[in-house]
C-alpha positions as CSV (number, residue, x, y, z in Angstrom):
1,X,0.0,0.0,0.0
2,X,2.7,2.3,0.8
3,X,4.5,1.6,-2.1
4,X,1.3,2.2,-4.3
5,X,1.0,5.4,-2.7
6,X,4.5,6.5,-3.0
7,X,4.5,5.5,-6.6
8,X,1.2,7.7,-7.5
9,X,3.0,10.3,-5.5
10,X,6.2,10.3,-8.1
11,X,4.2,10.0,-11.1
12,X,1.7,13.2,-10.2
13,X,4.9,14.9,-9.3
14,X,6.9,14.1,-12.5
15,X,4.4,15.1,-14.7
16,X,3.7,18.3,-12.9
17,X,7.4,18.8,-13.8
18,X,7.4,17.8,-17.0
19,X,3.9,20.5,-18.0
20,X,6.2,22.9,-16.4
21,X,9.2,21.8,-18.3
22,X,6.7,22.2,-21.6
23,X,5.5,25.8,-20.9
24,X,8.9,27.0,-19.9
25,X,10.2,25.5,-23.2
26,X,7.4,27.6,-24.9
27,X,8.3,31.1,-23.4
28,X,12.2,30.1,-24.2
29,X,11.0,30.3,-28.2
30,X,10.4,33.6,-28.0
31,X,12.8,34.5,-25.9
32,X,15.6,33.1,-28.2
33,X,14.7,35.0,-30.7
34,X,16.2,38.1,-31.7
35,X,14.0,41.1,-29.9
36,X,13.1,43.5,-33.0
37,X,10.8,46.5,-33.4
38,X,8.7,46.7,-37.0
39,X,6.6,49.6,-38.0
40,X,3.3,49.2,-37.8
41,X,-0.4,51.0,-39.3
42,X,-2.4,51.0,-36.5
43,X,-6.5,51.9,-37.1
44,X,-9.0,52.9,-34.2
45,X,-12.6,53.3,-34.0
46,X,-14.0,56.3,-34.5
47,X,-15.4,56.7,-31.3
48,X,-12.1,56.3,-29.6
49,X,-11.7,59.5,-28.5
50,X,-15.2,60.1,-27.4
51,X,-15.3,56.9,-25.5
52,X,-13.3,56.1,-22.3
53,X,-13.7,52.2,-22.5
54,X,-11.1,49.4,-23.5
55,X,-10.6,48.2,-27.0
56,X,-10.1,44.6,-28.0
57,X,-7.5,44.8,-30.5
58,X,-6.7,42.9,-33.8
59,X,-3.1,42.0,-34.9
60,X,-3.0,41.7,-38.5
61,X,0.0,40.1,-40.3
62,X,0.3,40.3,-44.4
63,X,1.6,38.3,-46.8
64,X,5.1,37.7,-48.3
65,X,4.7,40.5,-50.7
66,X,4.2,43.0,-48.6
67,X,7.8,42.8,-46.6
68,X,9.7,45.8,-47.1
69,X,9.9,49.0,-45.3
70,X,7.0,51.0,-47.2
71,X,3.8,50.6,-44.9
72,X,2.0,51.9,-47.7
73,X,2.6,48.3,-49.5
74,X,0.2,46.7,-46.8
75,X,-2.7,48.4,-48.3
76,X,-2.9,46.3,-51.1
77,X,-5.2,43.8,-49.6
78,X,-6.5,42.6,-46.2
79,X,-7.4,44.8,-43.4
80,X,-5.5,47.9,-44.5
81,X,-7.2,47.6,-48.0
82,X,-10.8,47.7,-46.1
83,X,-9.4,50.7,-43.7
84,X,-8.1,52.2,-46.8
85,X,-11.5,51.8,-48.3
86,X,-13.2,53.4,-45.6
87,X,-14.6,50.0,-43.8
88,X,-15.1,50.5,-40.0
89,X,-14.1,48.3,-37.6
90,X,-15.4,48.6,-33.2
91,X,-11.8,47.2,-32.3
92,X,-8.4,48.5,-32.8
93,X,-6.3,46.7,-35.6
94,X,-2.9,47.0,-35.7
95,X,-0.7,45.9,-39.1
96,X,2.6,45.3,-38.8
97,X,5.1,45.4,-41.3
98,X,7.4,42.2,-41.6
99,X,10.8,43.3,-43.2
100,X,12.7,42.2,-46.5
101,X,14.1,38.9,-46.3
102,X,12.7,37.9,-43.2
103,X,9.8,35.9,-41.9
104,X,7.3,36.3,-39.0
105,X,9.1,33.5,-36.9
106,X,12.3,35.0,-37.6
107,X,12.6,37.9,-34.7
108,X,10.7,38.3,-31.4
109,X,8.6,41.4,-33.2
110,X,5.4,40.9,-30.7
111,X,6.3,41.8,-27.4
112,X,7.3,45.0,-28.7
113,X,4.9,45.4,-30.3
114,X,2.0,44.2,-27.5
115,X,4.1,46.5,-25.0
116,X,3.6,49.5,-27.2
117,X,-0.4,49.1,-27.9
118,X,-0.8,48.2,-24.2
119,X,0.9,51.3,-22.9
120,X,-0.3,54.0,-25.5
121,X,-3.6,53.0,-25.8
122,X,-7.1,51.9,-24.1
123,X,-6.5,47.7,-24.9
124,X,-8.4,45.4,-23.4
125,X,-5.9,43.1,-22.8
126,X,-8.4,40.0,-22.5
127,X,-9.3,40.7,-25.6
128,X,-6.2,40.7,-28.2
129,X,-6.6,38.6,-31.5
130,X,-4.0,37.9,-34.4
131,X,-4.7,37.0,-37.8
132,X,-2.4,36.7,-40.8
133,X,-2.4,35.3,-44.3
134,X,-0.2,33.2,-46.2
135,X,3.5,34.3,-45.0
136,X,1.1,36.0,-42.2
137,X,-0.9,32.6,-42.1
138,X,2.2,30.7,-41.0
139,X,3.1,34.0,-38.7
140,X,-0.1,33.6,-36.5
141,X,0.5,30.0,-36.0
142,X,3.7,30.6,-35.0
143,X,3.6,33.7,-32.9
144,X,0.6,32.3,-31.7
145,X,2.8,29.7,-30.1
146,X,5.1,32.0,-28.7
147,X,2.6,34.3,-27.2
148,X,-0.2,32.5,-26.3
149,X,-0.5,33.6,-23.0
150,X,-1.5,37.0,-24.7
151,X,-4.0,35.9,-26.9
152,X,-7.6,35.0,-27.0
153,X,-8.2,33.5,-30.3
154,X,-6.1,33.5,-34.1
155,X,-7.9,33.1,-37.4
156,X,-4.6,32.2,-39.7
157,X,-5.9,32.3,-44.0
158,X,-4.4,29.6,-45.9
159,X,-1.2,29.3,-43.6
160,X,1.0,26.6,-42.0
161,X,3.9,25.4,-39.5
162,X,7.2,25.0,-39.7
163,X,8.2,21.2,-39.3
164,X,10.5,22.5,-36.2
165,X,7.6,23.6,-35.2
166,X,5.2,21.0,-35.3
167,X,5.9,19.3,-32.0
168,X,4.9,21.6,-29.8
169,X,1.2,22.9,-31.8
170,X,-0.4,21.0,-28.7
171,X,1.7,22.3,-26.2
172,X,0.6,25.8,-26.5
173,X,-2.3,26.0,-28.7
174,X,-4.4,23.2,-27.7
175,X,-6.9,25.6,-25.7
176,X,-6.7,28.5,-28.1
177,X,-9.8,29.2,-29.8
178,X,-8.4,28.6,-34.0
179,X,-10.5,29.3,-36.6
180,X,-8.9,28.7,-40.1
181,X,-9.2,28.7,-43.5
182,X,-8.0,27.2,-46.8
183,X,-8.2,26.5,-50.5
184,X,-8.4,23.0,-51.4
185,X,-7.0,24.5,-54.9
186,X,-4.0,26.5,-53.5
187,X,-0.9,26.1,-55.4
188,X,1.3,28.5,-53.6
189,X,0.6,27.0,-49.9
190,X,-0.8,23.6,-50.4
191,X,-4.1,22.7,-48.4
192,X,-1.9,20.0,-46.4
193,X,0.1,22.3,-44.6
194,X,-3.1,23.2,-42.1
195,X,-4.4,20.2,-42.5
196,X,-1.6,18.6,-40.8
197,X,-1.9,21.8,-38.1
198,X,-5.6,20.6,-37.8
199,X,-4.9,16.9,-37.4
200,X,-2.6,17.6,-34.7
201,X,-5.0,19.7,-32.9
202,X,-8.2,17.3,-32.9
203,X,-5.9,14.4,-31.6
204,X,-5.5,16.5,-28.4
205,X,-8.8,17.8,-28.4
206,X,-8.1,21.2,-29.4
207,X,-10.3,24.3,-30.2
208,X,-9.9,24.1,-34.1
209,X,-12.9,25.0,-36.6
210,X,-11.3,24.2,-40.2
211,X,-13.1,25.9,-43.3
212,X,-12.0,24.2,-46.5
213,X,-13.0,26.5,-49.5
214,X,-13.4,24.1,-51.9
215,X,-11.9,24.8,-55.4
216,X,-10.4,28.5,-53.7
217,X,-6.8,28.9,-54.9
218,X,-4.2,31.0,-52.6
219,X,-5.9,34.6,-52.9
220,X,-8.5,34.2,-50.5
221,X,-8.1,37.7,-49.0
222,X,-11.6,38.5,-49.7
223,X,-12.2,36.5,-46.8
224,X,-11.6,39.9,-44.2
225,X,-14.5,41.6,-46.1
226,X,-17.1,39.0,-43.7
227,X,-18.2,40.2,-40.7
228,X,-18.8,36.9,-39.1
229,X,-14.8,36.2,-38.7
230,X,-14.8,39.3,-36.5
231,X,-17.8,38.4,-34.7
232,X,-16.2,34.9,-33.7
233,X,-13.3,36.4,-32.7
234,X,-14.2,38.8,-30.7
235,X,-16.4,36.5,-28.5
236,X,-13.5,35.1,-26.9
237,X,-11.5,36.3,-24.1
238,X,-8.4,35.4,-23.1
239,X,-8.4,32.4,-20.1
């Protein structure tokens, strides 16, 4: 009896170690990677001055052509086309700008960034969403990984994970609210690359919804002109 006990004993204790040994390894990812500060767009409601409340905020991350150092360049499509076009938004969105030759998992952009809309303006910090396509697809996954203590929910358009990357989706996403979306006809990011994301999820009973747009190639874009992805997202808050 004593031994059963003293066994049960070692094997609560080594795997309360080893969930601690899993989220410490998530924060190191971040925290290895170079610290970097990208310019961003940055929208608010036009009642932001008149009101006195918190904003939940959007982080929206663009596409591979849009690295570079000319913000205007993100206003080709997504979020900062529909600002651009005059579309109104009740939540703050902020667009960073991912820089030439570079990925969104390449520097530790986000804390930077999160520490700078956090201080300057009224965020409701329960209530802070990312969302990304293609190259920013991948970029929510990721950076969802490495931040997902700061997050409430992603939406990530036809994206992916690195392979490196892969082992630890559960680890840190499992109870993130995902909703995400992709062409069964892209060419540029095949359809596999969430649907191995999505596998991995539902095999440790994660929050995943998977839209598959069937016979959608890669520029799926027009996606952020539905209301219903914002509504989804901003029903969660951050546990």
């Amino acid at each position: 009896m004593y031994l059963h006990r003293y066994v049960h004993q070692f094997t609560i204790g080594f795997y309360f170690v080893l969930c601690l040994t899993q989220i410490q390894y998530t924060h190191a990812q971040a925290n290895i990677k170079p610290k970097a500060k990208y310019n961003y767009l940055l929208y608010l409601p036009k009642d932001y001055d008149k009101k006195t409340m918190p904003y939940p905020v959007i982080i929206y991350l663009h596409g591979s052509s849009h690295r570079g150092t000319d913000l205007n360049k993100l206003k080709g499509y997504g979020l900062p086309y529909l600002i651009e076009q005059g579309k109104e938004f009740n939540f703050i969105i902020a667009s960073p700008q991912c820089p030439d030759g570079k990925y969104w998992s390449s520097e530790n952009w986000f804390d930077s960034l999160y520490t700078e809309l956090t201080s300057k303006y009224r965020v409701d910090t329960q209530r802070v969403y990312l969302t990304g396509i293609s190259l920013g697809g991948y970029g929510t996954f990721i950076a969802g990984m490495d931040h997902a203590d700061k997050l409430a929910a992603m939406v990530p358009l036809c994206g992916g994970c690195n392979d490196s990357d892969m082992p630890r989706i559960c680890n840190t996403l499992k109870t993130m609210p995902i909703w995400t979306f992709h062409g069964t006809a892209d060419n540029v990011i095949p359809i596999s690359e969430t649907e191995r994301i999505v596998k991995t999820l539902e095999g440790c009973q994660g929050n995943i919804k998977f839209t598959k747009l069937t016979d959608e190639g890669h520029g799926i874009q027009y996606l952020y002109e539905r209301d219903d992805i914002y509504e989804w997202m901003l029903q969660w808050k951050r546990k």
